[in-house]
N, C-alpha and C positions, 0 to 999 in steps of 0.2 A: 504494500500500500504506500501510497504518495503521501510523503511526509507534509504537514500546513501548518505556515506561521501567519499569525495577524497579529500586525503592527500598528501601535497604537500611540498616536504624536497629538499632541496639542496646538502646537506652534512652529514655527518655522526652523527655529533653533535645534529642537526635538525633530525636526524631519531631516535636517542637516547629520545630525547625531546617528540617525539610523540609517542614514546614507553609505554612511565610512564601514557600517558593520557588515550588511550584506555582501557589498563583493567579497569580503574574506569568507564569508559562512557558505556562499556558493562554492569557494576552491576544496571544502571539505565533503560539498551534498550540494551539486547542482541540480537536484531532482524537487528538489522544494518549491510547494507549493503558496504563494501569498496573497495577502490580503491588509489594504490599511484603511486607516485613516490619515491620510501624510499631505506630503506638499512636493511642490516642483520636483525636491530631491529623489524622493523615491519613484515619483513618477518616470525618472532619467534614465530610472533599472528596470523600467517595464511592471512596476508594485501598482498598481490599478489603486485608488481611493475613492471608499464608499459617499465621502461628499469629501467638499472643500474645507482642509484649515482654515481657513479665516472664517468660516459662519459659526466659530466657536472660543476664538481667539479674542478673552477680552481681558481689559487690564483695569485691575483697581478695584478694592471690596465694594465700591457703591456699583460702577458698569456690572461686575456678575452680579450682584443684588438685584437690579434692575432687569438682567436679564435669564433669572434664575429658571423660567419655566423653560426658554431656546434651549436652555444647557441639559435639563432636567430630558426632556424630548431628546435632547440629541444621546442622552449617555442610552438611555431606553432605546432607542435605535441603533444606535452602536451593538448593545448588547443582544439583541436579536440576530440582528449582521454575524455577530461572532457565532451564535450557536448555530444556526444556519451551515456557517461555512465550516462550524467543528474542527477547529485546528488543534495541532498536539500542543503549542505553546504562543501564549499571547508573550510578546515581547514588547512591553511599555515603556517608553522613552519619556523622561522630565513630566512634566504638568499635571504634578499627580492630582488636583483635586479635578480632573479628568478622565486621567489615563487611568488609576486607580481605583475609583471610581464604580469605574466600567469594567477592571479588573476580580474586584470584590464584589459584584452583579455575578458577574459568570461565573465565578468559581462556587458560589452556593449553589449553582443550576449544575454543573459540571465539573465537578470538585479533581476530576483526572486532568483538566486543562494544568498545563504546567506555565506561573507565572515568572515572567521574567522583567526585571524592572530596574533598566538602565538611567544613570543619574537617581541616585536616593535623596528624599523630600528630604531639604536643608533641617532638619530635626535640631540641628546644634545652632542653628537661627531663633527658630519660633517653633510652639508644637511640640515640644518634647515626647510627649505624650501618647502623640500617632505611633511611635513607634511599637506600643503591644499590641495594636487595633492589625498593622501590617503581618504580625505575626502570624495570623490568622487565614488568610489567603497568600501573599509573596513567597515563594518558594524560591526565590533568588534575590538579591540586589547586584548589580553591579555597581560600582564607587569609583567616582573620578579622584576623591582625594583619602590619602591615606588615616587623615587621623578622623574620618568618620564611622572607622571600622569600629570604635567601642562602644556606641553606640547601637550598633546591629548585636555584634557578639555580644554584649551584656542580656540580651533580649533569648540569645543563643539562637538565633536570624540567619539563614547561610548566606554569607555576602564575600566579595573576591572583588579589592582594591585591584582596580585594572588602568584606571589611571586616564589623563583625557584628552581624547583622538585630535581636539585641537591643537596639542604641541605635538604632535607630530611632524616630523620633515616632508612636506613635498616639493618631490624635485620636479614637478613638472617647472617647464620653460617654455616661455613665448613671447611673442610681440610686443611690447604695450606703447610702442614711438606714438600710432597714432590718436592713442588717446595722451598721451601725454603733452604731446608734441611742442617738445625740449624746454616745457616750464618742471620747476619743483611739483611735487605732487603734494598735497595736502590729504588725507585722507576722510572723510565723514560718514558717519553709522548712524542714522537717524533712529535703526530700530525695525524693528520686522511687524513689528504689529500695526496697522493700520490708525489705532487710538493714539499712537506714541508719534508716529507719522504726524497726525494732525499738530500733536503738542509740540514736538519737536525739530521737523522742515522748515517753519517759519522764523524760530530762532537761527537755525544755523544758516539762512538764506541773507536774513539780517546779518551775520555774524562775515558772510561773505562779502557783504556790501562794505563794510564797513575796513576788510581786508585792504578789497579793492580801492580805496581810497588814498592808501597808505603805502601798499606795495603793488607791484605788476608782473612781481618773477615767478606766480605761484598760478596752479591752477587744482578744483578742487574737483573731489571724486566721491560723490556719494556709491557708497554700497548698499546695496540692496538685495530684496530675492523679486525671484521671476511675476511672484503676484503684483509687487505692487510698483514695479518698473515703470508700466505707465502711469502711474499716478503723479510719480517725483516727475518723468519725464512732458507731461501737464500742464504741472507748477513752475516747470522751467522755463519752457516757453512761455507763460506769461509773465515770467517776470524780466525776458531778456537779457540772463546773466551769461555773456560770452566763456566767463573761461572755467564755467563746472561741468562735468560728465555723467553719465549715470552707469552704471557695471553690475548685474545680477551673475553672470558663470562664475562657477566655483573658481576655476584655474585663473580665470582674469582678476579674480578679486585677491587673488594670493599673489598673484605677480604685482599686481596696483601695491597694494599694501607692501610688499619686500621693496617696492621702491620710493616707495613713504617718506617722505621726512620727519612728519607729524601726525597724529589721527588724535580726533574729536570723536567720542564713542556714546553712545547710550551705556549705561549701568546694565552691566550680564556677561554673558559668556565669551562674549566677542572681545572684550579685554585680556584674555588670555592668548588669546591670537595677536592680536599686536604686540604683547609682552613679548612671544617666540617668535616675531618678526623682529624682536630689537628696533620697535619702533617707539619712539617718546609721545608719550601721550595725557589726556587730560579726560574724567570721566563728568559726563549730563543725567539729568534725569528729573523730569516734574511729573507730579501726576496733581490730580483734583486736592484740594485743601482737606475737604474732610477724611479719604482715604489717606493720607500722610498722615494726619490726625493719630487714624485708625492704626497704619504700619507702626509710629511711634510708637506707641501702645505696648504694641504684639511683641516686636521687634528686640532681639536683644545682644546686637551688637551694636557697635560705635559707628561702622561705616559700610558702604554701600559693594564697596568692591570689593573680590575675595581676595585679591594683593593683600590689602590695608587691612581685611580682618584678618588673615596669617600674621603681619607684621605686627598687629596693634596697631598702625600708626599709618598717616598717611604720606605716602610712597607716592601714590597716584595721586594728584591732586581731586575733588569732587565738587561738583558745582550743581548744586541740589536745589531742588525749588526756588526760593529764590532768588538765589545765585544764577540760577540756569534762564542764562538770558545773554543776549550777543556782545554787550559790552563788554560782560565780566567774562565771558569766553575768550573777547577780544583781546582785553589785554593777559590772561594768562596764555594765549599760543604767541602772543610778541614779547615774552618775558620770555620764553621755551627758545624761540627763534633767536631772540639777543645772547641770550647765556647760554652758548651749545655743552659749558663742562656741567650746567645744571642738568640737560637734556641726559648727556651720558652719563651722569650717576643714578638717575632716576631708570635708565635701562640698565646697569650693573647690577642693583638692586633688585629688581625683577627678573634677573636673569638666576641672581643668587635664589632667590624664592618659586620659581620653575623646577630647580632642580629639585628640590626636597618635598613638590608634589607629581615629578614627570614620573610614568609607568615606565619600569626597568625596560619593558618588550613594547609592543604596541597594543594601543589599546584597543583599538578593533578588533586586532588579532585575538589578545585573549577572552573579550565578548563574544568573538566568534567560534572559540572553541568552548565555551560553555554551555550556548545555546547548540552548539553539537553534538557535549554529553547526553543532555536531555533529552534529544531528539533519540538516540541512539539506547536510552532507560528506558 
């Protein structure tokens, strides 16, 4: 019998993540059958998704509050889709009060489904607590960083720090003259979710204006994914800004960035990518007043980025609410730009704090041979 995995992402990030793992799990069992919930990414390997990431992809305790019943519908349809398609392992990527969710639905219905469940809910953030409720249904975690392992093993939780596919080396090489064409590159990550998009584009388009006022050697590069290319690319032409780009392929945006000077990042995972790009950079992030409120609250570290909370301290700079705005963007990437031995200490540092979370092997790799054990029990 034809072995079946369903893949289960939330957001773009989590479709990027389950990207990296299939091609290696094909090289062990190219007989496997799939099925997700995903985005561009896994669309690229031929993984069919039963609807679109973004009709679920929302940010901020008040937007899922508002939009509790879409979500509610959507996990109850997920969860039909899974039993339907009866696969031997659901493999859930990040966005647990999702992915999870729909995890813990099916596994009371089909208790043989074997869970898999890559990137574990930040528990040593906020939530402590979810951790004996997972005990219950997760039959694996996999761990991007190593000191979250106590956390599972105290619960005695089967979890395998594997560490996280975005510091990994890619060597691909290519082109990038004509998008650069022969200015500096500046980097920018508005954010994959479309709510962050709205909060976040307009500042850093201000932030470009205000560049351009002062310099003419640079040109900027928003990053993106495949869904929401035309939207920024929309916004650009109506605002007539000659020298920014827009780049959603994986390999183009790893070449943009390795020739980076600087990158502008939203708060998340995509900081870790620039840190193993050795590139200097500075972290954004606003969401609505009352949900900040709310995170305060919950929230029980000092800072935004996972550099700064390994460090204690900030490493990366953050420019949160209401900081995060183009002035105050402005002058700390001309602070970065003026002081280059400030820029290369701020990458030495980060390169030091890489090593003491990179996976000895690759992290795909060993994701992919776990979800092979499984298959093979």
């Amino acid at each position: 019998m034809k072995k079946k995995i369903f893949i289960i992402t939330g957001e773009a990030s989590g479709d990027k993540l389950a990207s990296t793992v299939i091609p290696k799990l094909k090289q062990y069992n190219d007989e496997i059958e799939y099925l997700s919930v995903g985005g561009s990414n896994l669309a690229k390997l031929g993984i069919k998704s039963i609807f679109d990431i973004n009709e679920i992809t929302y940010i901020g305790f008040t937007s899922v509050i508002l939009n509790i019943f879409k979500i509610k519908k959507k996990i109850d349809y997920t969860v039909n889709e899974i039993l339907k398609f009866n696969p031997d392992i659901i493999f859930s990527v990040d966005s647990p009060d999702f992915t999870l969710r729909v995890s813990e639905k099916v596994k009371k219905v089909k208790s043989n489904i074997k869970i898999i469940h890559y990137v574990a809910p930040q528990v040593w953030i906020w939530r402590k607590n979810r951790v004996k409720k997972f005990k219950k249904f997760v039959d694996h975690f996999l761990l991007l960083f190593d000191f979250e392992k106590k956390f599972f093993d105290k619960e005695n939780i089967r979890n395998t720090f594997v560490g996280h596919p975005l510091l990994e080396k890619d060597n691909s090489k290519i082109d990038i003259s004509n998008i650069s064409k022969g200015k500096k590159i500046i980097s920018l990550f508005p954010g994959s979710r479309l709510s962050e998009l709205k909060i976040l584009f307009p500042i850093l388009t201000d932030f470009v204006n205000l560049m351009n006022e002062k310099f003419n050697e640079y040109i900027f590069v928003f990053h993106t994914t495949e869904e929401n290319k035309d939207f920024i690319n929309r916004k650009l032409d109506n605002l007539l800004l000659k020298n920014t780009e827009v780049v959603s392929d994986k390999i183009i945006k790893s070449e943009i960035l390795l020739n980076s000077i600087f990158a502008v990042a939203k708060s998340g995972t995509v900081s870790l990518e620039i840190c193993n790009a050795k590139v200097p950079s500075i972290i954004i992030y606003k969401i609505n007043f009352i949900n900040f409120l709310i995170m305060k609250f919950l929230v029980k570290v000092n800072f935004a980025n996972i550099i700064n909370i390994i460090n204690n301290r900030e490493i990366i700079p953050e420019l949160l609410q209401n900081e995060c705005n183009s002035k105050e963007i402005f002058k700390s990437v001309k602070y970065f730009l003026k002081n280059p031995n400030f820029a290369k200490k701020q990458v030495e540092e980060c390169a030091r704090t890489l090593e003491q979370i990179r996976s000895k092997t690759s992290s795909s790799e060993e994701a992919a041979k776990i979800l092979s054990k499984y298959l093979v029990t």
